[in-house]
N, C-alpha and C positions, 0 to 999 in steps of 0.2 A: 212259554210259547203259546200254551191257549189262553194264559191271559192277555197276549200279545193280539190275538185273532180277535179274540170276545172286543176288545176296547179299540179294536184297530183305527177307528172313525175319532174318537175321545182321545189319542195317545196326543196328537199331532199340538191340539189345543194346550194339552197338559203342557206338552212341552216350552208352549209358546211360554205360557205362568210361571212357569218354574224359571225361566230366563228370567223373567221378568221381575218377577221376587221375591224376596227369600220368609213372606210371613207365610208360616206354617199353615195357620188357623186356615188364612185365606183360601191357600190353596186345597186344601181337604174342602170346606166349603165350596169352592166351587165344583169340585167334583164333583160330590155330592148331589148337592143340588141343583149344580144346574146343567151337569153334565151325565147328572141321573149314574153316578158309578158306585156300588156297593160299599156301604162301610166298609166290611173285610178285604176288598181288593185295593182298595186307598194306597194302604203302606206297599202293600207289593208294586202298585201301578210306579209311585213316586220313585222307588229305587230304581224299577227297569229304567224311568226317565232321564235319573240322574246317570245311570249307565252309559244311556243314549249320547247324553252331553259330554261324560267322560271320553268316549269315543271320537266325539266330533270335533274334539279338542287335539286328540292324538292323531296328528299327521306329521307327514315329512317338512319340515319349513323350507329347507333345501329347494323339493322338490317345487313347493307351492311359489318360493320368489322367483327360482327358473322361470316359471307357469307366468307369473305375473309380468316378468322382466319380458320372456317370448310375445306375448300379445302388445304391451305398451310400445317394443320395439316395430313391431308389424301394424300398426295404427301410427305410430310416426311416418313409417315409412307413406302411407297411403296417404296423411298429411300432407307431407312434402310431394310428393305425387302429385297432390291436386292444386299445391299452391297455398295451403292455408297453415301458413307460415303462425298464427296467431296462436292454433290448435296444435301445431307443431312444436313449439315453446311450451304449451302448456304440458304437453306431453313429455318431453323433455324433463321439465322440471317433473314431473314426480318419477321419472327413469331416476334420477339424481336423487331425492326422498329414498326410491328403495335399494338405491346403491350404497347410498349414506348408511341404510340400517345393515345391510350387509358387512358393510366395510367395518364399523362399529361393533356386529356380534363378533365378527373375526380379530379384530383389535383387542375385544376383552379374553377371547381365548389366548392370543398371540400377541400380548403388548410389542406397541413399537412405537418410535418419534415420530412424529409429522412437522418437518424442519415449515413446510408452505403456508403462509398465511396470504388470507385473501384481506383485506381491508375493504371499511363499510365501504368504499366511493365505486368500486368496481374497478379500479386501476389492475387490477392483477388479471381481469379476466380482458377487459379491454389489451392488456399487453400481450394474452396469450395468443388473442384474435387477430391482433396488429401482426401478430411473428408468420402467420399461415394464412393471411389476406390474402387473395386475388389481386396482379397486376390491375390500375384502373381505381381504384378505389382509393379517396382522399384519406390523408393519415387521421386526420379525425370526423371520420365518420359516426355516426353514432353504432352505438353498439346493435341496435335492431338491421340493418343495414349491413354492419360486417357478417356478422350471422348468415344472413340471407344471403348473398353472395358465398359466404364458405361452403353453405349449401347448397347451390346452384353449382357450384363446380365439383362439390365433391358426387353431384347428381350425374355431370357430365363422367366423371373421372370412373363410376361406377358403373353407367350407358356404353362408354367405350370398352372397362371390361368384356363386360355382358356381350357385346357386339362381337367383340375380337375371339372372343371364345367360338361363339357360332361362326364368324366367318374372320378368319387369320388375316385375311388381306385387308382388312377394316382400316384395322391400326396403322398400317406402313399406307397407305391412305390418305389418313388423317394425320399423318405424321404424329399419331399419339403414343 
């Protein structure tokens, strides 16, 4: 702990090196000299560091994709909000990246089949989108398009909750 205090300004650096790489030499060297640290505290400084790293390594993953999944899903939301359908996909696909890792760690705990294959052309996702289209929309629309309207209605479908909740007569209203 006081060599925690003494090096407090030096620790931060160290630590960056020691990420950075693993030659021994180097990093006693730079201590050293250019970061003015005592021969004899060297070795003590490097183990606290590697401590520090062992630490920052051990977190909840759980807790961290919740964490990640929560924010990606509330920056979609504001996306589609604003209309920027572009940033909306893009966000999208990595909700999809870290569901895929999810789905994946849970798979290796809990092997199971996955009967669905998607094929390169997009036919599978094109089909899933054609099944949950909005009346109005031609059957072959392009996929950016089907998208965009799924969203737009499920924007409505979400706005009338939202509304009906606050005021009940909304709905029988809007006949929604």
């Amino acid at each position: 702990m006081a060599l925690e205090k003494k090096y407090k300004k030096e620790i931060g650096r160290i630590l960056d090196v020691i990420a950075t790489t693993d030659d021994a030499a180097f990093i006693e060297i730079f201590m050293t000299e250019k970061l003015k640290v005592d021969q004899k505290d060297v070795k003590r400084i490097i183990d606290l560091c590697r401590r520090k790293i062992r630490l920052a390594a051990d977190f909840d993953a759980e807790e961290a994709l919740g964490r990640g999944l929560t924010r990606l899903n509330l920056l979609y939301e504001k996306c589609v909000k604003v209309q920027d359908f572009k940033t909306a996909l893009g966000v999208q696909k990595e909700l999809n990246k870290l569901q895929a890792i999810y789905q994946k760690r849970k798979e290796e705990e809990e092997p199971t089949i996955r009967a669905e294959i998607v094929d390169e052309t997009g036919e599978k996702v094109r089909e899933i989108l054609e099944s949950i289209k909005p009346d109005g929309i031609p059957a072959n629309a392009p996929l950016t398009e089907l998208a965009k309207a799924i969203v737009r209605r499920q924007m409505e479908i979400e706005k009338c909750q939202l509304l009906a909740t606050k005021r009940p007569s909304y709905a029988l209203e809007n006949g929604k």
